[in-house]
C-alpha positions as a LaTeX table, in Angstrom:
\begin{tabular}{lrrr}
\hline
Residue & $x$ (\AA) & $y$ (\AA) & $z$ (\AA) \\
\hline
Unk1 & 114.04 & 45.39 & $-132.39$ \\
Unk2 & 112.84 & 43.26 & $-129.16$ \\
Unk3 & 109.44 & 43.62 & $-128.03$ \\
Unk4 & 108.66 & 45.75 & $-124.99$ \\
Unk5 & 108.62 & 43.59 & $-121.67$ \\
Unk6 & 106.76 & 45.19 & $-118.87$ \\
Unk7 & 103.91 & 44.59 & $-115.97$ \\
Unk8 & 100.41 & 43.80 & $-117.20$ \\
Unk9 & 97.97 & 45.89 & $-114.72$ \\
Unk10 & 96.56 & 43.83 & $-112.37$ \\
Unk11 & 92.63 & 43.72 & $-112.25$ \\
Unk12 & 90.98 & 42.78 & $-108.88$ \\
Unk13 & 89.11 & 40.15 & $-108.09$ \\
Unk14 & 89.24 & 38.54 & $-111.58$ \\
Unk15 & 91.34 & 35.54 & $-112.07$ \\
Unk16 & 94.27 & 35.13 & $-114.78$ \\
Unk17 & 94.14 & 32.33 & $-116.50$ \\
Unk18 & 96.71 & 30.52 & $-119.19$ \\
Unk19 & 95.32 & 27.95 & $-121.81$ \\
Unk20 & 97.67 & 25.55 & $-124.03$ \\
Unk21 & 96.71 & 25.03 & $-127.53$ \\
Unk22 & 98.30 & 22.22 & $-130.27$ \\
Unk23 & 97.74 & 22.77 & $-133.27$ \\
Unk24 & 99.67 & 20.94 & $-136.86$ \\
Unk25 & 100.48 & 23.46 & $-139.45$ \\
Unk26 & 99.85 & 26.87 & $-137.81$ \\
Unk27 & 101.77 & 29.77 & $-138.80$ \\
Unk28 & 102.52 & 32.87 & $-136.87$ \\
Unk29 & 100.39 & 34.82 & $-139.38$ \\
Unk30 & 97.34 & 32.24 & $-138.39$ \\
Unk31 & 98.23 & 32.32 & $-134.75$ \\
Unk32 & 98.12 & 36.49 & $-134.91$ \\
Unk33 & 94.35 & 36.18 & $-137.25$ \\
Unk34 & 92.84 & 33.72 & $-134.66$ \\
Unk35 & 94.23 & 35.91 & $-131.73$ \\
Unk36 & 92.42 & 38.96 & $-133.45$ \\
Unk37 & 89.12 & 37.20 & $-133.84$ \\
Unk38 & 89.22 & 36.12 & $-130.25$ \\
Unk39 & 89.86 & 40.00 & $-129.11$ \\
Unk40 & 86.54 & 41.25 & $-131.23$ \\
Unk41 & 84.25 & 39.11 & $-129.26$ \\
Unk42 & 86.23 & 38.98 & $-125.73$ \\
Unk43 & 83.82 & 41.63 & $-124.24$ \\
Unk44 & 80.66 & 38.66 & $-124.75$ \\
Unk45 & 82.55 & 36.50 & $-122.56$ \\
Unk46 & 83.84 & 38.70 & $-119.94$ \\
Unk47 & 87.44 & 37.95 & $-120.90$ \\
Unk48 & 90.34 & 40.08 & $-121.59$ \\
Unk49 & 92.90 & 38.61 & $-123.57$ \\
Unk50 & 96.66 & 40.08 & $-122.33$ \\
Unk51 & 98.81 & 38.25 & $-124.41$ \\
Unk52 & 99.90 & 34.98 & $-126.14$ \\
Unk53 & 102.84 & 32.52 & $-127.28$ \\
Unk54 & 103.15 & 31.18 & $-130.21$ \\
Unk55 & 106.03 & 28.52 & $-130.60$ \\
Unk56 & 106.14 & 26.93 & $-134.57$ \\
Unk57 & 108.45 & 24.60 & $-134.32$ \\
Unk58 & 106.52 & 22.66 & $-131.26$ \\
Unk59 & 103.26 & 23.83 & $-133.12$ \\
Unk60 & 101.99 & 25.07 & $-129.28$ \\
Unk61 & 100.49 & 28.25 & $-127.97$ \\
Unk62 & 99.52 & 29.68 & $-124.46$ \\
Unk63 & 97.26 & 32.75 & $-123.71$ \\
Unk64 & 97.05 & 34.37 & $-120.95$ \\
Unk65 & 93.69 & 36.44 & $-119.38$ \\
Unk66 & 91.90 & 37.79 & $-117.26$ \\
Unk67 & 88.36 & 35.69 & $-117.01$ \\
Unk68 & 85.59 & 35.51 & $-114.47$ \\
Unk69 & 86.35 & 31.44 & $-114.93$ \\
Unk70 & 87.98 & 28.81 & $-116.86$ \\
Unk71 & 85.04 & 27.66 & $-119.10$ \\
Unk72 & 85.13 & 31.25 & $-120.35$ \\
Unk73 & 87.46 & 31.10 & $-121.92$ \\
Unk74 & 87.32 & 28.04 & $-123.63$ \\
Unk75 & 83.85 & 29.57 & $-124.80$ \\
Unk76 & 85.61 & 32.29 & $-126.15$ \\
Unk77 & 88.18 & 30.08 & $-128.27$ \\
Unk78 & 85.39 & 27.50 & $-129.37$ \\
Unk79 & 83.24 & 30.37 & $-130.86$ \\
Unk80 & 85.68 & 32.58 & $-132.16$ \\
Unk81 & 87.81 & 30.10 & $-134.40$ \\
Unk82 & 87.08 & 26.54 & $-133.06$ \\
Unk83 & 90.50 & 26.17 & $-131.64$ \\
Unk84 & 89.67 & 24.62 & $-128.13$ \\
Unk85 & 92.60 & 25.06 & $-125.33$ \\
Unk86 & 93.61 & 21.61 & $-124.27$ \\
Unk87 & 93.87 & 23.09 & $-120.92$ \\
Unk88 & 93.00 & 25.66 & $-119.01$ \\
Unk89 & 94.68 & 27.07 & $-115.63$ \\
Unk90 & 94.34 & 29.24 & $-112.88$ \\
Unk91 & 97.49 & 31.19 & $-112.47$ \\
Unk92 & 99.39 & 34.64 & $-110.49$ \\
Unk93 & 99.78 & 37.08 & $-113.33$ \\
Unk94 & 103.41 & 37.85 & $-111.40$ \\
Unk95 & 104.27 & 34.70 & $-110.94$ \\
Unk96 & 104.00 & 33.97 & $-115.15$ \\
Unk97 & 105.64 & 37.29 & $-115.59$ \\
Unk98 & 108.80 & 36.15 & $-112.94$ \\
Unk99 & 108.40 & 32.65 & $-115.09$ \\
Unk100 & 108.86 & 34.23 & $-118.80$ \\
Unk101 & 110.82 & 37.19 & $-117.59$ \\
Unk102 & 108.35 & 39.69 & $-118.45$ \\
Unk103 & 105.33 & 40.12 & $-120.88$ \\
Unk104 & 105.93 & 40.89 & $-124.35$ \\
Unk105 & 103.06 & 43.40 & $-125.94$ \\
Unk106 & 102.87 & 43.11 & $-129.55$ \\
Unk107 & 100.05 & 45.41 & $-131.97$ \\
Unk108 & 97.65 & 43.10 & $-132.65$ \\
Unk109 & 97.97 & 40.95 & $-135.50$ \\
Unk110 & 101.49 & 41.27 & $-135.82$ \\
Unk111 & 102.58 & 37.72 & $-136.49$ \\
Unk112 & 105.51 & 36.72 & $-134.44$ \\
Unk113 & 106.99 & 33.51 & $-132.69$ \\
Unk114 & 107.69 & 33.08 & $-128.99$ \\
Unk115 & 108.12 & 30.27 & $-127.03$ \\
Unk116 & 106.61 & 29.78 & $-123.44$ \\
Unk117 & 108.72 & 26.64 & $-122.36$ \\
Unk118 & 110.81 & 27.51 & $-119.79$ \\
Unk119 & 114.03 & 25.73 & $-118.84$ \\
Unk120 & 114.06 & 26.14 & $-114.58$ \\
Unk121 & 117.15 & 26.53 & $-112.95$ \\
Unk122 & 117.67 & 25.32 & $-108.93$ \\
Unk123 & 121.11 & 26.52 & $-107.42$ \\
Unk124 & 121.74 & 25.44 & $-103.26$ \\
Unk125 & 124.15 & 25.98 & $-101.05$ \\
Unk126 & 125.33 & 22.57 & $-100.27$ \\
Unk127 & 125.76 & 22.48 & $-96.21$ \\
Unk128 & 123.93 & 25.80 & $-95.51$ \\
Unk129 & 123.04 & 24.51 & $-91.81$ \\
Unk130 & 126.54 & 23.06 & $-91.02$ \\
Unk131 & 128.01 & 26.54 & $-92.34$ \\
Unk132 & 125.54 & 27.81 & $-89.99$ \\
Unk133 & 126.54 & 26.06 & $-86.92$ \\
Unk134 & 130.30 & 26.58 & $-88.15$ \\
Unk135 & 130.18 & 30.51 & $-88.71$ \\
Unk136 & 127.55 & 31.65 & $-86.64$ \\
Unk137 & 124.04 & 33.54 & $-87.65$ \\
Unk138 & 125.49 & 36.72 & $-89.56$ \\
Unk139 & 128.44 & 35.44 & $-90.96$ \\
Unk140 & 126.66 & 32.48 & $-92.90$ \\
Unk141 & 123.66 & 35.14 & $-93.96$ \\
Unk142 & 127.28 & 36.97 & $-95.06$ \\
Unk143 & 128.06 & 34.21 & $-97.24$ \\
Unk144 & 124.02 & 33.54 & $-98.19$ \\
Unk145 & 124.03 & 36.88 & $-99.69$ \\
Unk146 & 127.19 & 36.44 & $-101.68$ \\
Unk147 & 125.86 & 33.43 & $-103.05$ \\
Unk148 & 122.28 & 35.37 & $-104.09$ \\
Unk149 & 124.63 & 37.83 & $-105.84$ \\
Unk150 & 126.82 & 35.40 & $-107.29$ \\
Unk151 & 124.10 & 33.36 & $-108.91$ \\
Unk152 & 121.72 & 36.10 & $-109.69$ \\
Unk153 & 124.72 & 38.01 & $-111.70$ \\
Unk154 & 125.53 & 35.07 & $-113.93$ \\
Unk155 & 121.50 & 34.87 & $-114.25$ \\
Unk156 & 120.66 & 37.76 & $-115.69$ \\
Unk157 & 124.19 & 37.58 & $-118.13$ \\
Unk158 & 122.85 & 34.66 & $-119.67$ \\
Unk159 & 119.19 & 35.49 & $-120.33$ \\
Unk160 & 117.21 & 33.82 & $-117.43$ \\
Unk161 & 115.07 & 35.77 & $-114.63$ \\
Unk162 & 114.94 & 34.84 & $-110.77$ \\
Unk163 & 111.59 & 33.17 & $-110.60$ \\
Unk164 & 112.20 & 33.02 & $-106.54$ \\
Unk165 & 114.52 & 32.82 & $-103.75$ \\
Unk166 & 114.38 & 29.37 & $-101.89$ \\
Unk167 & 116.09 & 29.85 & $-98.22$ \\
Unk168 & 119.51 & 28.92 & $-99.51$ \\
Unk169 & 119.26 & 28.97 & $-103.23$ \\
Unk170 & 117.61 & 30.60 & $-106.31$ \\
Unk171 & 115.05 & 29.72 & $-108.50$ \\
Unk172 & 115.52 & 30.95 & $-112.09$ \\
Unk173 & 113.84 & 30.51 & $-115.59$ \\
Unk174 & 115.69 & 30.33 & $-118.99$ \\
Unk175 & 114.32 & 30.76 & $-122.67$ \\
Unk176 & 116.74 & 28.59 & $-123.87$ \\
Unk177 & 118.56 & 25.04 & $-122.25$ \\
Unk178 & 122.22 & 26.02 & $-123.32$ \\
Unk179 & 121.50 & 29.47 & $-120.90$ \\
Unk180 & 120.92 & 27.38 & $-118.37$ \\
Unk181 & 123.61 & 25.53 & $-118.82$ \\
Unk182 & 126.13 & 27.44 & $-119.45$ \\
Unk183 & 124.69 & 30.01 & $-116.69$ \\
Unk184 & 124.89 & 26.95 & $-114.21$ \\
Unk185 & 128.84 & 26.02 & $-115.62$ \\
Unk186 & 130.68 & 29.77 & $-115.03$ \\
Unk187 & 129.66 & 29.86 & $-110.90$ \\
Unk188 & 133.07 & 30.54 & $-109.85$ \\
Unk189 & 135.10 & 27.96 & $-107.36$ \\
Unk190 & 134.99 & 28.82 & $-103.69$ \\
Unk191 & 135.38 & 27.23 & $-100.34$ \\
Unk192 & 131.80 & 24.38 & $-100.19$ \\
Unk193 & 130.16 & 23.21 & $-103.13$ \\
Unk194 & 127.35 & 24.82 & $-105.40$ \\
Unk195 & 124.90 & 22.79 & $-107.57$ \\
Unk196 & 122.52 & 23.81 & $-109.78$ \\
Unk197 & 119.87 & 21.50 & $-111.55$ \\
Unk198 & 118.35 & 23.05 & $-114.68$ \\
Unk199 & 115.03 & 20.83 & $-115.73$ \\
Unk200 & 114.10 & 21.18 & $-119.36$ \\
Unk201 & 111.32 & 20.16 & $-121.39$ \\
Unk202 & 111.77 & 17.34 & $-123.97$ \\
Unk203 & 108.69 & 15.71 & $-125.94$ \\
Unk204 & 106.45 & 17.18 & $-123.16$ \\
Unk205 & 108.12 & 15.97 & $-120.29$ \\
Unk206 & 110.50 & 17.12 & $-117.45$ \\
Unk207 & 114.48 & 16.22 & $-117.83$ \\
Unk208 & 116.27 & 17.17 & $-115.76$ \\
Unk209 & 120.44 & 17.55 & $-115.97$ \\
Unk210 & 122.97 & 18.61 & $-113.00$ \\
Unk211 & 126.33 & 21.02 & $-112.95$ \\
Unk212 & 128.15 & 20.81 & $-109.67$ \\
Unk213 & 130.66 & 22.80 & $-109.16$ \\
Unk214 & 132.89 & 22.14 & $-105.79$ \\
Unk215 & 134.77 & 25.48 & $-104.44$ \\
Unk216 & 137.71 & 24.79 & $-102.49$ \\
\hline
\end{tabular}
């Protein structure tokens, strides 16, 4: 059975932070003992620890919590099992929850594996201010909105989660590359053009990859 996905509460005033650990060797069993000793002394550090990632086969992991800064919880890591983040940033709890399509809760210390990396998906209306001019105000918001529910359909069918709307396109997240791209392949033909540009990551970088398809 899946994990439960659902909101995190939001505390005021204290900033959520994610971290990005490498590690060589780690196994989800280690990843779920190290996340346990970080929860027993959280408290000393003012940090609350709301969940993490743990991805084997890139040997990464990314926490995310709620700290009164960024040192904290590096602090936290050093002293609890000596596994120091190599970064630390700032980030909106809904944002990383729009981003990963929700927050998985696990009991602590259950070992499992998750991954964090995201492939991002980018869909446009090619010609959205020509249509405009063409069609008029309300007919090309008419055609806008078919497009949103076109795209955000086929999204949610293939395991991704709207990240944002962009004026005249989405913005969506994928676990996986081949949802992306086979999310970005079945937008049906139509009158204009769509493309979408799904950006992966590969050896730690960006790479990106296009699907056009031209409605007529």
């Amino acid at each position: 059975m899946l994990p439960a996905r659902r909101s995190v509460p939001h505390a005021r005033f204290v900033p959520f932070y994610m971290d990005r650990h490498e590690f060589a060797g780690l196994t989800a069993t280690d990843a779920a003992n190290m996340h346990l000793r970080d929860m027993a002394i959280q408290e000393r550090f003012g940090v609350q620890l709301l969940t993490y990632w743990f991805d084997y086969d890139r040997q990464t992991a990314f926490c995310l919590a709620n700290a009164p800064r960024a040192d904290a919880v590096s602090a936290l890591h050093a002293e609890s099992h000596g596994g120091i983040p190599t970064q630390v940033i700032e980030v909106d709890q809904r944002v990383v929850e729009r981003f990963m399509g929700g927050i998985s809760q696990h009991e602590p210390g259950e070992p499992y594996v998750e991954t964090a990396f995201r492939t991002i998906l980018f869909t446009d209306l090619e010609g959205s201010t020509t249509l405009t001019h063409q069609l008029g105000d309300a007919r090309a918001m008419a055609v806008l909105r078919a497009h949103n529910e076109v795209i955000r359909e086929a999204v949610g069918r293939h395991g991704g989660s709207e990240v944002k709307h962009t004026g005249d396109g989405l913005m969506a997240a994928f676990p996986t590359v081949s949802g992306a791209r086979t999310c970005c392949m079945v937008f049906p033909s139509r009158r204009g053009k769509w493309w979408a540009t799904p950006i992966s990551p590969h050896n730690g970088k960006l790479q990106p990859f296009f699907c056009t398809r031209t409605k007529k």
